[in-house]
C-alpha positions in Angstrom: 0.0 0.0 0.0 3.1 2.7 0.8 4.6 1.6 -2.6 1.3 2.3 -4.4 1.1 5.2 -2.6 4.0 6.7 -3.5 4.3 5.7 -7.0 1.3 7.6 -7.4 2.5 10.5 -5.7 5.8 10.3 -8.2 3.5 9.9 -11.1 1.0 12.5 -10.5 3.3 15.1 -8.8 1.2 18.3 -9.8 -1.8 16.8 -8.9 -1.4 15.8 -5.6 1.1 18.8 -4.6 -1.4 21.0 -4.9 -4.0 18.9 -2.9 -1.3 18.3 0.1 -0.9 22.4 -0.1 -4.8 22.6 -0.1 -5.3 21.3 3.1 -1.7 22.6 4.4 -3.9 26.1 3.7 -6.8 25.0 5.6 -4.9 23.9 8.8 -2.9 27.3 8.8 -6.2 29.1 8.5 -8.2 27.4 11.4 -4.9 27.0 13.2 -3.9 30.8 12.9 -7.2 32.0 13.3 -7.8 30.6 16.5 -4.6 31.1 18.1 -5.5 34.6 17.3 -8.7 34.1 19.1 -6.9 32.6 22.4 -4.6 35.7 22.3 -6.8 38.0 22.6 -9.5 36.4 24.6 -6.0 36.4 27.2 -4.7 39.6 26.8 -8.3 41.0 27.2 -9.0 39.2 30.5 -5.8 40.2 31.4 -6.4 44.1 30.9 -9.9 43.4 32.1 -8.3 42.0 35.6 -5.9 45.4 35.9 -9.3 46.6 37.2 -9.1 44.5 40.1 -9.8 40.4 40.7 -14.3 39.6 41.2 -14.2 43.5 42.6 -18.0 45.2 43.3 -17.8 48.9 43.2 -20.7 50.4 44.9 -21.9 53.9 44.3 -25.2 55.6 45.6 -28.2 56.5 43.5 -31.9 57.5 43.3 -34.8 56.3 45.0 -37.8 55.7 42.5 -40.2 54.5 45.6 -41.9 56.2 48.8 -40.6 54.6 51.2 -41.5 54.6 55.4 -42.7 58.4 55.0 -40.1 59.4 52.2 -41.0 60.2 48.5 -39.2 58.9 45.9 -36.4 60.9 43.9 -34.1 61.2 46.8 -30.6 61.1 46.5 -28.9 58.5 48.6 -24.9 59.3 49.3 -22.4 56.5 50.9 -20.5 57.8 54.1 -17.6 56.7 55.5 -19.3 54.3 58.7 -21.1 52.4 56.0 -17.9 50.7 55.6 -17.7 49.3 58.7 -21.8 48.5 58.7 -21.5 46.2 55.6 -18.3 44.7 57.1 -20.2 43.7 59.9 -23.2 43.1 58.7 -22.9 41.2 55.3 -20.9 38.0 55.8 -20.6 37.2 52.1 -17.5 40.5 52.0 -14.3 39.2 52.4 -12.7 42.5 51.8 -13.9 46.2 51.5 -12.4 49.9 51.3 -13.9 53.7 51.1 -13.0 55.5 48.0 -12.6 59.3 48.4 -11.7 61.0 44.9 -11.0 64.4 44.7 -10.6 66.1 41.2 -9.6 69.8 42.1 -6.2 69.2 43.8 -3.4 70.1 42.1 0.0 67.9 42.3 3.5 69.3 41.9 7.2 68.9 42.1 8.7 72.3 41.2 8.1 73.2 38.2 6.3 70.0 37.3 2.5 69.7 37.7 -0.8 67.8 36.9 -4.3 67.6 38.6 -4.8 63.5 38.9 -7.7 61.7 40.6 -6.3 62.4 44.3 -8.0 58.7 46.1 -8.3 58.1 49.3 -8.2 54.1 50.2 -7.4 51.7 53.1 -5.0 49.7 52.8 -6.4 46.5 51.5 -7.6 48.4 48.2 -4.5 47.7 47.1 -4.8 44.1 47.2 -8.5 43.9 45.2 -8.0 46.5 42.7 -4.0 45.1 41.8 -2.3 47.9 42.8 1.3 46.5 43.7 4.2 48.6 44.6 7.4 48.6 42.4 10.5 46.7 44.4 11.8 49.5 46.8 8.5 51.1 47.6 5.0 49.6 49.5 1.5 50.6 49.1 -0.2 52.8 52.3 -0.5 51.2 55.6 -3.0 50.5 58.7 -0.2 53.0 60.5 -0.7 55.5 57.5 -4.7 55.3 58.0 -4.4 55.4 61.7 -2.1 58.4 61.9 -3.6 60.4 59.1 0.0 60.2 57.5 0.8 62.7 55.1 2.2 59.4 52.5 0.8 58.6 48.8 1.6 56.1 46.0 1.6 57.5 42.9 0.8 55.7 39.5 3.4 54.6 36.8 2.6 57.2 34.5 2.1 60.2 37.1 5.5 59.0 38.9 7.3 59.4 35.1 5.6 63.1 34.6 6.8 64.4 38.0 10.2 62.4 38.1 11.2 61.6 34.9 14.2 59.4 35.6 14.8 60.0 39.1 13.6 57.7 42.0 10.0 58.9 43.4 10.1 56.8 46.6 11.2 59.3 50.1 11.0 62.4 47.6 8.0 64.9 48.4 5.4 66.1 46.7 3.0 69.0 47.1 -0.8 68.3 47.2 -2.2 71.9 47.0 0.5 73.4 49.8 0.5 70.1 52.2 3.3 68.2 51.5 3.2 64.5 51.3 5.9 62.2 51.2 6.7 59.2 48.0 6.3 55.8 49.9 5.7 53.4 46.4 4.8 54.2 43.0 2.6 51.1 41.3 4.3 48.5 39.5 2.8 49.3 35.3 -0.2 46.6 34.6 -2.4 46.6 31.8 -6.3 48.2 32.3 -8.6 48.4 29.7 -11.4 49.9 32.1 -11.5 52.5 34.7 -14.0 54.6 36.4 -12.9 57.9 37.3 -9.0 57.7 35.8 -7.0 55.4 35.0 -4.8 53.9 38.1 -1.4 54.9 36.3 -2.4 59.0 36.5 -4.0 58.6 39.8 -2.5 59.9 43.1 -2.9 57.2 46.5 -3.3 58.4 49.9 -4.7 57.3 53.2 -9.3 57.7 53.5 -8.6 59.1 57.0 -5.2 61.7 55.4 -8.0 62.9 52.5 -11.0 63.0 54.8 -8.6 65.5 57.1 -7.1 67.7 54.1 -10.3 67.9 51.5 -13.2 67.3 54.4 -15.6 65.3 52.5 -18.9 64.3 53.7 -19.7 61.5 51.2 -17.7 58.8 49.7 -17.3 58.3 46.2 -17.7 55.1 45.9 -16.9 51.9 48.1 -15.0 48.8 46.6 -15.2 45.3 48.3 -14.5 42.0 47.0 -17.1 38.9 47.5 -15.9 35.7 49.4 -16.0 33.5 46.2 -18.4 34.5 42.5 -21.3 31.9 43.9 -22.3 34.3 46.9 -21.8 37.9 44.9 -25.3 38.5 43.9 -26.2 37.3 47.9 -23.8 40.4 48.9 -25.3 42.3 46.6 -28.7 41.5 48.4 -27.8 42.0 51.5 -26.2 45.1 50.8 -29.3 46.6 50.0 -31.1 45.3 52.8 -28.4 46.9 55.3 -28.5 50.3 53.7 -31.9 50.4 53.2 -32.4 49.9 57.0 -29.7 52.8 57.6 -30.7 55.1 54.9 -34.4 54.6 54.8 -35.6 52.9 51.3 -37.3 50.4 50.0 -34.3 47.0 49.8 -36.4 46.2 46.3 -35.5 49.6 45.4 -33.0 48.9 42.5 -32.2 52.4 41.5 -31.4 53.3 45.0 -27.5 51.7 44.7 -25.5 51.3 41.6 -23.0 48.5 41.3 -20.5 46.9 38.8 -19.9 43.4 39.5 -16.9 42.6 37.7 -16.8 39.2 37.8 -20.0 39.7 36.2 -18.8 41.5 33.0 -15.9 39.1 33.3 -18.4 36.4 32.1 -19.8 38.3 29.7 -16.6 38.4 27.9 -15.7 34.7 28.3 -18.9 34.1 26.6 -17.9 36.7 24.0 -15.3 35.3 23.0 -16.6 31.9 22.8 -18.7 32.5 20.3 -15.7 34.7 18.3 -13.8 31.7 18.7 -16.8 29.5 17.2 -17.1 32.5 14.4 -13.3 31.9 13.9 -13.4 27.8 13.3 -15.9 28.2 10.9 -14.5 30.4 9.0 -10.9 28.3 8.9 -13.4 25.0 8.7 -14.6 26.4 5.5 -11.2 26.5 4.3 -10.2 23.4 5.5 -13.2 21.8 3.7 -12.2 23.4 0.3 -8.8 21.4 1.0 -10.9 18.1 1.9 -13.1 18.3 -1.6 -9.8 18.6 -3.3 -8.9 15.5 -1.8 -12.2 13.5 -2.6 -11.8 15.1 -6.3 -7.9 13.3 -6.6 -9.5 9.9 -4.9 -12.2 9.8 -7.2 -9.7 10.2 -9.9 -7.3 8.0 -8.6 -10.3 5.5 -8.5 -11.3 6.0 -11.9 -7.6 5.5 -13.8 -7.6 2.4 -11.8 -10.6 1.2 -12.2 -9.3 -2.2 -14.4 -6.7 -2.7 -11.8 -9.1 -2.8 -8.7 -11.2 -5.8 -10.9 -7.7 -7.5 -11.1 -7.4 -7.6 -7.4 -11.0 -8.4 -6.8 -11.0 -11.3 -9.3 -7.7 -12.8 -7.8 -9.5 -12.4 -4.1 -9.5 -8.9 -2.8 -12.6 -8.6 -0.7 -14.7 -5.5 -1.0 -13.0 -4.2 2.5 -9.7 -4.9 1.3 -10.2 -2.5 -1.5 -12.3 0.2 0.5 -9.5 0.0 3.1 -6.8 0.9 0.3 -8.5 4.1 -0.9 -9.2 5.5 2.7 -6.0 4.7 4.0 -4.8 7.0 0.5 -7.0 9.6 1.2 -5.8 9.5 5.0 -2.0 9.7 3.8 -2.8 12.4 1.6 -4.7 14.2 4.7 -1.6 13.7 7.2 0.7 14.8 4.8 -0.7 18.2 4.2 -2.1 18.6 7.8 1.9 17.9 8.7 3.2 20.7 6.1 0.0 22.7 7.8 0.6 22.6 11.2 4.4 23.4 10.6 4.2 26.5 8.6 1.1 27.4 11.7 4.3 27.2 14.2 6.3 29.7 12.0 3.7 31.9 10.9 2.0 32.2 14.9 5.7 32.8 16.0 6.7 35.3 13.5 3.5 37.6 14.4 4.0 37.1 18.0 7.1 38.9 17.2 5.2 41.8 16.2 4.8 44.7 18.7 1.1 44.2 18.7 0.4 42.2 21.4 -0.4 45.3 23.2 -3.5 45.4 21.3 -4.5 41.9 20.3 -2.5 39.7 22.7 0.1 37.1 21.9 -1.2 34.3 19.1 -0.9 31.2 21.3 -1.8 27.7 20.0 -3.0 26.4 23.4 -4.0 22.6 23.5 -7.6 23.6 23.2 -6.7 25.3 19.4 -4.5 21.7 18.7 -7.1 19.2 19.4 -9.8 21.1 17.8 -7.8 21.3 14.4 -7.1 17.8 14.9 -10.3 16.9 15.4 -11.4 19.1 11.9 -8.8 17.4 10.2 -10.0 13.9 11.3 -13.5 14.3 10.0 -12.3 15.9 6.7 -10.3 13.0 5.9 -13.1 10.6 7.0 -15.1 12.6 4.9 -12.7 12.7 1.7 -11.9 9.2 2.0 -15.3 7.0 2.3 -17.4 8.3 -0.7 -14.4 7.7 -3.1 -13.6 4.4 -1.1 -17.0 3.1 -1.0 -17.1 3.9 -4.6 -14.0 1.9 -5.1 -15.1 -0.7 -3.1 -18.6 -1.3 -5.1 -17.1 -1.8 -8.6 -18.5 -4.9 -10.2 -15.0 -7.1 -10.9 -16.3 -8.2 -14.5 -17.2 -4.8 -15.0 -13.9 -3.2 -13.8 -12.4 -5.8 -16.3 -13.7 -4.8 -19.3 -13.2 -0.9 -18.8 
C-alpha cells in the first residue's frame, strides 16, 4: 500500500502537490485563526483583571419608591461608617475599602505639575484593585490610616511626569500646599477599564489623610471584594437590605445603589469570546473543507484510472473491505501529509507575528491545547469525509465490470 502510494505521488506530482498544499492552507487558517482568538481572549482578561480580581464597586443612586414616609427621587450618598456597617453586617464580604476622589487638587514637584484623581483608600484596596508597589516602595498602611499620615503612592505614568528618571520613593510632593511624602509608585499593569482615571495618573493616599485635608462628607464610591463569584449576587442582596435599613428605602429599590460586579462583566466576555472563537473555526473549517473536496476530487480520480486494476485484485480475491481499506487509507495519507506541512508552517507563521509589537492590542497568538485538538479533530472528520465516498465507490465496482473498462 506505501509503494502504491508513492508511485502515485511520483506519477501525478502536480496533482497531488497542490491537494497536500490545499489542506496545508486549511490547517494554517483554522490554526492561525484561532490562536488569534486565544490571544486575545487572554490579553483582554488580562487588561480586564488590571481593574481588580471579582471586585464590586458600589456607588449611591436614586430612590424611585416612597418609602417609610419618604417620596421617591431622593438622593442616597455612601458615608464613611457604611464601611464598617457592611463589614459587619454582610458575611458574604471578604474584603472592602472607602474610595474618596478628589478632582480639584493640584499635584506638583517644582516646576512639574498635573491635577490626577487624588484617592483616598485603606490599605487593602491595594490588594482587590492590583495595585502593587514597584520593588523599593510599598503601598499605604494601617499606621498611615491610623495616623492620618501625610504618605501617597503614585501611578506609573504620574511618577514618570513628575520624576522623569529619578527615584520617586522618600521624595516629596505638594498636594495643594500640604506636602506629602513618595512611599511606592505602582508596578505598570495593563487596564482596559477605569471609572474615574485610569490607576497609572491617579494619586494614592490614606481615606482618614484625604477626609482630614479635602473634608468630604460622602464617599465616592466603596469597593469590596465577595468571598468567592457563587455568593456575589447574595452580597449584593444584603447590601441593599443593610442600607436600606440605615438610609431609609425600599431593599427592592434597584435604582437606590448602583453596582459593577466585575466578575459579572468578566463572564460576559468569556462568553464573548466563545462564540468569536466559534465564528473563527468556521470560518478556517470552511477553508479546510475546500482542502478536503480537493482530496475527494484526486480519490475519485485515482479511483477511476484504476478502475481495471481494482477488478484485477478483486478477481484474484481482494474482498470489497480490502479494497475500500486501500482508498481511505490514501486519502488518510494524503490528509496527514498536508495537515503535517500545515501545522508546521502554523508554528512559523504564529511565531513570526507574536514577534510583532502588537500584542499590546491583540494579545500574543498562542496555539493552546484547546486550538491543537480542535484542528485535529477538523482534520480527522475531513479526511473521513474525503476518503469514504471515493472508497466506497472503489469498493462497489463490479470485478467483471472493472475488467472490461
Amino acid at each position: 500500500m506505501w509503494r502504491e502510494f508513492f508511485a502515485d505521488l511520483r506519477a501525478q506530482k502536480l496533482r497531488t502537490s497542490l491537494t497536500v498544499l490545499g489542506i496545508a492552507w486549511g490547517t494554517v487558517a483554522v490554526v492561525v485563526l484561532l490562536a488569534f482568538g486565544v490571544g486575545l481572549e487572554r490579553q483582554t482578561k488580562k487588561r480586564f483583571h488590571g481593574l481588580g480580581d471579582r471586585i464590586v464597586i458600589l456607588w449611591g443612586g436614586r430612590t424611585t419608591k416612597p418609602f417609610a414616609g419618604f417620596g421617591d427621587g431622593r438622593s442616597i450618598r455612601l458615608q464613611a461608617e457604611d464601611v464598617p456597617l457592611l463589614a459587619r453586617e454582610v458575611a458574604e464580604i471578604e474584603n472592602i475599602s472607602p474610595e474618596y476622589i478628589t478632582q480639584n487638587a493640584r499635584l506638583r514637584r517644582g516646576v512639574k505639575a498635573a491635577v490626577p484623581a487624588v484617592t483616598g483608600i485603606l490599605p487593602v484596596y491595594g490588594q482587590m484593585r492590583n495595585i502593587i508597589a514597584e520593588a523599593g516602595g510599598r503601598f499605604i498602611n494601617d499606621r498611615d490610616v491610623a495616623e492620618r499620615r501625610r504618605v501617597a503612592v503614585l501611578g506609573d505614568e504620574l511618577a514618570k511626569l513628575l520624576f522623569e528618571h529619578d527615584a520617586p520613593v522618600g521624595q516629596q510632593v505638594f498636594l495643594g500646599d500640604a506636602p506629602f511624602t513618595v512611599v511606592g509608585v505602582m508596578r505598570p499593569k495593563l487596564q482596559n477599564s477605569s471609572y474615574q482615571e485610569r490607576d497609572k495618573d491617579r494619586i494614592f493616599i490614606p481615606a482618614t489623610t484625604h477626609y482630614a485635608l479635602f473634608g468630604n462628607r460622602f464617599l465616592s464610591n466603596i469597593v469590596y471584594r465577595a468571598r468567592s463569584p457563587e455568593v456575589t449576587k447574595a452580597a449584593e442582596r444584603r447590601v441593599y437590605e443593610t442600607l436600606g435599613r440605615k438610609d431609609r428605602f425600599d431593599p427592592q429599590d434597584k435604582d437606590a445603589l448602583a453596582f459593577w460586579d466585575t466578575s459579572e462583566w468578566e463572564t460576559r466576555f468569556g462568553q464573548m469570546f466563545v462564540a468569536f472563537n466559534i465564528f473563527f473555526a468556521i470560518v478556517g473549517s470552511f477553508t479546510l473543507l475546500v482542502g478536503g473536496i480537493g482530496v475527494a476530487n484526486i480519490m475519485y480520480i485515482v479511483v477511476r484510472e484504476r478502475t481495471r486494476e481494482i477488478g484485477v485484485r478483486r478477481a484474484v480475491g481482494a474482498r470489497r473491505a480490502d479494497i475500500m481499506r486501500q482508498f481511505f487509507a490514501e486519502a488518510l495519507m494524503i490528509v496527514s501529509l498536508g495537515a503535517m506541512l500545515g501545522l508546521l508552517l502554523s508554528v512559523g507563521l504564529v511565531t513570526a507575528l507574536g514577534g510583532l509589537p502588537i500584542k499590546e492590542f491583540v494579545g500574543v497568538p498562542t496555539i493552546s491545547p484547546t486550538v491543537l485538538t480542535a484542528t485535529l479533530v477538523l482534520l480527522a472528520a475531513v479526511a473521513f469525509a474525503a476518503g469514504l465516498m471515493p472508497a466506497r465507490r472503489a469498493a462497489a465496482l463490479d470485478p467483471v465490470d472493472a475488467l472490461r473498462t
